[in-house]
N, C-alpha and C positions, 0 to 999 in steps of 0.2 A: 782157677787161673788157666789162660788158655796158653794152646801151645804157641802161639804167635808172640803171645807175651816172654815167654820162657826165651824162645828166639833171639826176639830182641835185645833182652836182656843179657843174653850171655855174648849179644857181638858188643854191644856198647862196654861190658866189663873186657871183653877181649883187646879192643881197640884201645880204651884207656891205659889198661896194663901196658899192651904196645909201645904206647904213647911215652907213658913213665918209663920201659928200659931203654927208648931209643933214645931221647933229649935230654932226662937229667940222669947225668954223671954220679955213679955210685959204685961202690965197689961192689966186684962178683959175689961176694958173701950176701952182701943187704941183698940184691937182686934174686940171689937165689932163694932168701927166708922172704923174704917180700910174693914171690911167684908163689911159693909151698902156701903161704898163708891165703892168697888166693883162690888158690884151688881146691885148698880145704873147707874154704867159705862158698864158694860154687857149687862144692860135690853136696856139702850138708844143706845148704838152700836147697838142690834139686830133691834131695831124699827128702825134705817139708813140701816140698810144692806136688810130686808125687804122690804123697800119699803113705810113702813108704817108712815118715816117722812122723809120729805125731806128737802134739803142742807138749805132752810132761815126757818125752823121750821116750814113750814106747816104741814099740819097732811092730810095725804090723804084715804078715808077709800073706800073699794069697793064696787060697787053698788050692791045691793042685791036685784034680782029680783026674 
């Protein structure tokens, strides 16, 4: 996946999110679990697209020498 791709995608989920708290009407709570869910699904896509976890959950970190 390239990094252009990764870009993209995280302003098109940015802008939508946007989109959803500024026009439809919900209360602070949904908005707040709505965001956290977001960003949980963000954080854990970038850690698959990375590299950083792989397809059965392993966690793979690089060796530091």
């Amino acid at each position: 996946m390239s990094l252009l791709t990764i870009v993209v995608t995280l302003v098109i989920v940015g802008v939508l999110l946007w989109l959803i708290n500024t026009y439809i009407p919900m209360q602070g709570t949904i908005k707040k679990i709505l965001n956290a869910v977001v960003v949980i699904a963000i954080v854990i896509w970038l850690l698959y697209a990375f590299g950083i976890v792989g397809q059965h959950g392993e966690v793979r970190l690089p060796d530091v020498r």
